[in-house]
N, C-alpha and C positions, 0 to 999 in steps of 0.2 A: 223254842226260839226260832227256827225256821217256818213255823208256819206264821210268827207275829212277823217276819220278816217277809214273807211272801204277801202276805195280808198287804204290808206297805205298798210294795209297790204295785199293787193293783188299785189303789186310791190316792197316789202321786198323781203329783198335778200334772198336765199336760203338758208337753212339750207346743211351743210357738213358732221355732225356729228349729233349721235344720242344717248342722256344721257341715256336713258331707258337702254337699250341695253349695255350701257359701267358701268353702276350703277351694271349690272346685271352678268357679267360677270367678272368686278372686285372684285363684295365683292367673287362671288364664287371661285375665284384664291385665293384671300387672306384666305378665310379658306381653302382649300384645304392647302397651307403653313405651316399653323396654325397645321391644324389634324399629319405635318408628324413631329412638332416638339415632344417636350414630353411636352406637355400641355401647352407651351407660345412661342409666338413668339417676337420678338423685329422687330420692323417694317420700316425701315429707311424711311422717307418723304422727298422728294426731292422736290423742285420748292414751290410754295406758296398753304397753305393749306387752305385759304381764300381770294376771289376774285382775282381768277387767271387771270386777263386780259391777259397773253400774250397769253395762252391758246383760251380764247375766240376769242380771234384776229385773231388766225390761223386755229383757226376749228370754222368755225362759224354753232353757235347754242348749241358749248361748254357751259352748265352754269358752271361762274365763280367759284359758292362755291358748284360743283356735289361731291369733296371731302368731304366737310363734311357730304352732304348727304349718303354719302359711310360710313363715321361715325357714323351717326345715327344708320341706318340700323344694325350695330355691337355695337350699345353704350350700352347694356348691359356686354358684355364684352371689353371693353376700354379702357386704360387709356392715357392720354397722358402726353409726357416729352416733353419741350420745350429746347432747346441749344440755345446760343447767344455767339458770340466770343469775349473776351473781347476786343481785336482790332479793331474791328467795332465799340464797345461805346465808345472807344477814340480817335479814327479816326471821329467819326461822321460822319458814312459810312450813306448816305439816300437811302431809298425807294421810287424811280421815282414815282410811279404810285399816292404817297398819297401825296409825297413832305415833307415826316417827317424823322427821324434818325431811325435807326435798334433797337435803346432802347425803342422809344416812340414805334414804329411797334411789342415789343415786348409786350409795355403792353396792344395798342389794340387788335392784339390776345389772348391774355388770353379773357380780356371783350369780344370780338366776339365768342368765344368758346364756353363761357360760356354762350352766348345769344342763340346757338343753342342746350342747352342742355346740353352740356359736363363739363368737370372739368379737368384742369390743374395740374397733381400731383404734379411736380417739377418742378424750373429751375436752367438750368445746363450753368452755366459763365465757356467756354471753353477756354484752353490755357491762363488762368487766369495767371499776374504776379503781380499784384496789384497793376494794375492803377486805378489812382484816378476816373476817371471817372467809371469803373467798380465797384469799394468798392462802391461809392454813389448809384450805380444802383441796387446793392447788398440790399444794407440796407433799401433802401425802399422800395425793395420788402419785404424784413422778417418783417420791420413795419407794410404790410398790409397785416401777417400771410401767407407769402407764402414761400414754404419749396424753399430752393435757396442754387444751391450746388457749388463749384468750382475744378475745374482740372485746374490741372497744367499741364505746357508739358511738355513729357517725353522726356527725352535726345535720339539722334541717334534715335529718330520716321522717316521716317518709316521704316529705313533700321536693328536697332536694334532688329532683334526679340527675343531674347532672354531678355534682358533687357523689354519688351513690354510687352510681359506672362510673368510677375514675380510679386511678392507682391512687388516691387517698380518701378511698371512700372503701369499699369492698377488694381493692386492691390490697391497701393497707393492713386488713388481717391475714396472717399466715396461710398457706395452700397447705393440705391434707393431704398428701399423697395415700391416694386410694386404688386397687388393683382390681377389685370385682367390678363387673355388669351393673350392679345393683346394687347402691348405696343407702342404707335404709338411717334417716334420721329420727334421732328420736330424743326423747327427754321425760322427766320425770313432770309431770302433769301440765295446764295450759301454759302460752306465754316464756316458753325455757328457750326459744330462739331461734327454732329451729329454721323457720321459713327463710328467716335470714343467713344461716349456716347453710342453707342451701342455696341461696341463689350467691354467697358469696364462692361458692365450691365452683358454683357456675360458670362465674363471672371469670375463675382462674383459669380454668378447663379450656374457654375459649379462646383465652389469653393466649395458650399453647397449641389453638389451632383443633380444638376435640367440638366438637356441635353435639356435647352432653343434653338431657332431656330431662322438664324437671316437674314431679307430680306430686298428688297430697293426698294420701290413707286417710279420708276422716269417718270415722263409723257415724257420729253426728252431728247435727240430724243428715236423715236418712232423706236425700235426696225425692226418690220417687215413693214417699208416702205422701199424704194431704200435708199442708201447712199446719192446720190445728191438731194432728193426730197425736192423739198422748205421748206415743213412745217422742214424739219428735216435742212434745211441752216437757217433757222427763227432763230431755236436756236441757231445756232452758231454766228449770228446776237446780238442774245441779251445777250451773253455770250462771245463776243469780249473783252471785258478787259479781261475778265479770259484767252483768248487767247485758248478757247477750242477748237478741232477740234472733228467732227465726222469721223468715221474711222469702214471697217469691226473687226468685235470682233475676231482678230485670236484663240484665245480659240477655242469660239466656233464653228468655222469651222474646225478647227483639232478634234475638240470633235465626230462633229455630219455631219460636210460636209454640216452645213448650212452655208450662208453669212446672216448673223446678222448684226445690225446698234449698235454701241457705241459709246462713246468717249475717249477723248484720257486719261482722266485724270485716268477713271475706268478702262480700260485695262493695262496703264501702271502701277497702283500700286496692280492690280491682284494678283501677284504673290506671296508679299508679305503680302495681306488681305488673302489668302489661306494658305499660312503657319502658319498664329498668328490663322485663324478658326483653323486649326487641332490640334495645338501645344496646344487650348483652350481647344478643346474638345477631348482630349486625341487620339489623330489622325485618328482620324470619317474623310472622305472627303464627305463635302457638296455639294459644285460646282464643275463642270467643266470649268467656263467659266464664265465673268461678266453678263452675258445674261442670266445667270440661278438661277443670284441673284434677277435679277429684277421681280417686277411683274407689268406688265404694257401692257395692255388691251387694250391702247387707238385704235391703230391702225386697231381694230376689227370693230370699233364703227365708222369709217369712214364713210359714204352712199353717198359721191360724192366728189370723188377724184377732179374733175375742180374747185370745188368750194375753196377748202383750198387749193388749187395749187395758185392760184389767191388773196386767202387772206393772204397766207405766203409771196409772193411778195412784198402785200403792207405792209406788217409789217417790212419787211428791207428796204422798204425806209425809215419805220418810224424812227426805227433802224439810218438808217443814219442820218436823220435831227435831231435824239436827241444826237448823240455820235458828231456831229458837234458840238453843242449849246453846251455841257460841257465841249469843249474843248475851245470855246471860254470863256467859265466864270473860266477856271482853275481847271474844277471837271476830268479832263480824259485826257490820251495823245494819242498823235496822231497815234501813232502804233492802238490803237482802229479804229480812224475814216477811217484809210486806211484800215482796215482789212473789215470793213465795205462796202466801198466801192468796192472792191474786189468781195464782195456777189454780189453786186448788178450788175455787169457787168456778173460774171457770170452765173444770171437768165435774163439777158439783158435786165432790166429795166434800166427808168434813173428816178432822182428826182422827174421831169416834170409828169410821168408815176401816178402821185396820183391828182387824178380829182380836187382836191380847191387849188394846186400850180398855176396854170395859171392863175383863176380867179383874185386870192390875186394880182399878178403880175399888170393885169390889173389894178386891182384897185387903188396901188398905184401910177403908173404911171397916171391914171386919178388926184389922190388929188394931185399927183405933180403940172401939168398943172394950176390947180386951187387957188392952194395956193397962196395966195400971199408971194411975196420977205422977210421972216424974219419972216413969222405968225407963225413956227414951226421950232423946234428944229431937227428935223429928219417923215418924213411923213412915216405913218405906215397905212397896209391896214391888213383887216381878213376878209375869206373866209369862210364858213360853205354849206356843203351838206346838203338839205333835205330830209326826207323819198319820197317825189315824186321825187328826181332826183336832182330837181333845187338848185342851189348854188347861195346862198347869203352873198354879201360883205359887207364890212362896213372901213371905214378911220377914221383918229384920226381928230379932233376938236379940238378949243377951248372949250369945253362943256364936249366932253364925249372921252374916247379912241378908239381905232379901235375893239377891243374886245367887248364895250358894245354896241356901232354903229352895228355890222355884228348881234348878239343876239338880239335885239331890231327888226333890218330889220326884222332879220326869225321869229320871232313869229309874226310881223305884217304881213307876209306872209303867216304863217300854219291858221294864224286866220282869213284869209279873211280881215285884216284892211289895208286900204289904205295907201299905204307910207306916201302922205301928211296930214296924222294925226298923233299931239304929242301923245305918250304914256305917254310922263313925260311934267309937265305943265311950262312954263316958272317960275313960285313962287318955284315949290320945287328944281328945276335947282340953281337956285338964292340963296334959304335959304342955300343951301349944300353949295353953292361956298363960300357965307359969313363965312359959317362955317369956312372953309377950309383955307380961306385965312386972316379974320379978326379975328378970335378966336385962331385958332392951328396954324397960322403963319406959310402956309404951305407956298412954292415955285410954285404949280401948283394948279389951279383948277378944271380941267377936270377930268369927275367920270369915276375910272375903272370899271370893271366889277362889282366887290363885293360890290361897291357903289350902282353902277347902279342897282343891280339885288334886296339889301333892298330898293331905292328908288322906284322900280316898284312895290312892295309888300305893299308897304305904299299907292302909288296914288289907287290901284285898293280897297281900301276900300272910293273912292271914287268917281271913273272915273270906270262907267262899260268898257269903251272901253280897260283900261289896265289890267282892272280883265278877259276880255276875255285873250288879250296876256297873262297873267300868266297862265291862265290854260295849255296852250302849252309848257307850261317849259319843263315836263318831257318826252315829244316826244323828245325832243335833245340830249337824254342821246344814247351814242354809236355813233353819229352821227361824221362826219368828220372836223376837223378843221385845217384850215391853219394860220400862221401871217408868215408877214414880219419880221419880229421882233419876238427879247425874252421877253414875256411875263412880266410887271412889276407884285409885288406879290400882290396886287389885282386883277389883272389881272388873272393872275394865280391859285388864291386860286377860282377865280369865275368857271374856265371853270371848274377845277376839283371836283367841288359840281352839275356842268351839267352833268357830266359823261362821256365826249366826250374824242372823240382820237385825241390828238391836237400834230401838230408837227409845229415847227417854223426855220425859218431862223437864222445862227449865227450873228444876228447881233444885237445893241443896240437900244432900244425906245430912248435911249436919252444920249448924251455924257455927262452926270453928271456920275461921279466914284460909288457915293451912292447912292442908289436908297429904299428910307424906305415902 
């Protein structure tokens, strides 16, 4: 066991990036910020301020939550404000990575915060008009003693500035009484309000005579890489519904005669965030340029350009196989998956270009062959990369699906156990199906993933040979996975407790409309 484990990490991928180094050179920007306001800063946080996977994705050796450790490091003076738009809780806009809504994301952030340490002062329900899903969201937050504030939107935003600085503009929403240095705002993915929660925080501050300071965390894009650079197309990749583009920051290059990387959203509404700063702060000029709001370091912290050139690639493929699958379930349109598509030709990858698409391919085409005439409703294959390289398949059954078949396979792989030994014993296969099909009156009996994976946990308290496979669960976690197929939600809810990066095919496990 320790030597297949030593084995691994002498042929783990490289490292691209270097947290030390980017921990170290971000907190010291951020107080440098801090020193030239008049003793507080307002801090915009942009992208996810816990387990940034797209992050990780693209710079690999990025850790996912190095932000918060950038909060630690300053959690003597801290506080944070959280934003949520109430359009997102009643849209029941989800969070890809956890597969939950923007409301429930936002009350695991608070709990995650508060695991490492910190404290959530307030939350701020943005562009509030009083929807009913918002008030619900509203009230049980204050049920569980948490201060929860509401904005309204202001008429003629953003073009109104007059009406914007005024006590019925920014005025009009409630002040925050906030006590640290450094105010860090944040929110549960783009568009939660934050920019706005911050310059009305501002707007208060001055009111009472504080010449507050106010800046923006955006990891992307990465200012000082090239315009086209992949890691910096990733984001435009993952940020295709928003329809964002990266673009040089003209500011800044009339400012300073640099070419800076921005986008398009922050450049085009520059002009009018620079007027509401001066008109705030009795016309002090801050910036020059969106470029000189930002603070963001990442780009320093690089150490091998090839390596995140090659894993921003593959994260626009992933990008594609996931803006595909929601537009076949109705979550996205198609203007998204073409824009997508676009990326990818021109880094001139194709699909194919991500090493467990081909396998998967195989695979199913093999259960085709196999099947017999009517045994299945649709034949579904999954692919998984291991740390040595090798990629292992797995097909659907009458027994078990394609998702806990390929997991099953790899860990009889990483553990040295011979294919032709069960991990799961004919009786607990059987007890589950009786379950399944005699008691809860199900339609199928084959175990998804989340079956599968309590079902392994249960035999290895008595079968050493599957208490070895489970000890190799958590080598899976980051690992690659492919399906034929859109994930049923056990499916689903399994791979995303392995931690993998799974991307699938637009297509259905199964032509039933419902799928529970």
């Amino acid at each position: 066991m320790n030597d297949k484990l030593e084995n691994d990490k002498s042929i783990s991928a490289p490292a691209g990036f270097d947290n030390e180094k980017y921990l170290s050179e971000q907190s010291a920007e951020i107080l440098a910020r801090a020193q030239e306001s008049d003793g507080k800063l307002y801090l915009e946080f942009g992208g996810k301020l816990i387990f940034d996977y797209h992050a990780a994705r693209v710079l690999p050796g990025y850790d996912p939550n190095v932000k918060m450790r950038l909060l630690q490091r300053l959690k003597e003076n801290v506080e944070i404000i959280l934003c949520i738009y109430a359009g997102h809780i009643e849209q029941k806009k989800m969070r890809a990575d956890f597969g939950i809504t923007y409301d429930s994301d936002a009350f695991k952030l608070i709990d995650d915060i508060r695991d490492w340490g910190l404290e959530v002062t307030a939350v701020v329900i943005t562009r509030f008009e009083g929807q009913p899903a918002a008030v619900a969201f509203k009230d049980k937050l204050e049920r569980r003693g948490m201060r929860t504030f509401v904005h309204r939107s202001i008429a003629g935003y953003p073009a109104d500035t007059d009406l914007i600085v005024s006590d019925e503009g920014y005025g009009a929403n409630p002040y925050i009484e906030t006590t640290k240095p450094l105010v860090v705002v944040t929110g549960p993915g783009p568009n939660s309000g934050k920019m706005g929660t911050c310059l009305s925080q501002v707007y208060h501050e001055n009111k009472r005579g504080h010449k507050v300071g106010y800046a923006k965390f955006e990891t992307f894009p990465i200012w000082n890489l090239p315009l086209r650079h992949p890691v910096n197309i990733a984001y435009e990749a993952a940020t295709a519904d928003l329809l964002d583009r990266n673009m040089i920051d003209p500011f800044h290059l009339d400012a300073y005669g640099e070419a800076t990387v921005n986008y398009n959203r922050d450049v085009e509404s520059f002009p009018v965030l620079r007027t509401i700063l001066e008109r705030i702060m009795g016309g002090r000029s801050i910036y020059r340029s969106p470029t000189d709001m930002g603070v963001n370091r990442a780009g320093f912290a690089i150490i091998n350009d090839d390596v995140v050139k090659e894993a921003a690639a593959q994260e626009v493929i992933r990008r594609h196989y996931r803006s595909a699958c929601e537009y076949a379930m109705g979550m996205a349109q198609k203007q998204t998956v073409d824009r997508v598509e676009v990326l990818m030709k021109e880094l001139n990858v194709t699909a194919e270009d991500r090493n467990v698409v081909g396998p998967a391919h195989t695979a199913v085409a093999a259960a085709v062959q196999d099947a017999e005439k009517g045994n299945k409703d649709i034949v579904c294959a999954a692919a998984i990369e291991l740390p040595d390289g090798t990629v292992i398949t797995g097909a659907n059954s009458p027994l078990m699906h394609a998702a806990s078949g390929a997991i099953l396979n790899a860990l009889k792989h990483m553990a040295g156990i011979p294919q032709k030994l069960h991990l799961l014993s004919p009786d607990i296969i059987e007890a589950i199906g009786h379950l399944k099909r005699d008691i809860l009156q199900r339609k199928t009996i084959s175990l998804d993933l989340e079956e599968t994976l309590i079902a392994l946990s249960i035999a290895s308290t008595i079968n050493p040979t599957a208490d070895l496979a489970l000890s190799q669960i958590k080598r899976l976690r980051g690992r690659e996975v492919h399906m034929t197929h859109i994930p049923t939600p056990g499916d689903d809810a399994g791979l995303r407790s392995l931690g993998v990066n799974l991307t699938c095919e637009p297509q259905f496990a199964s032509s039933n409309l419902f799928v529970g």
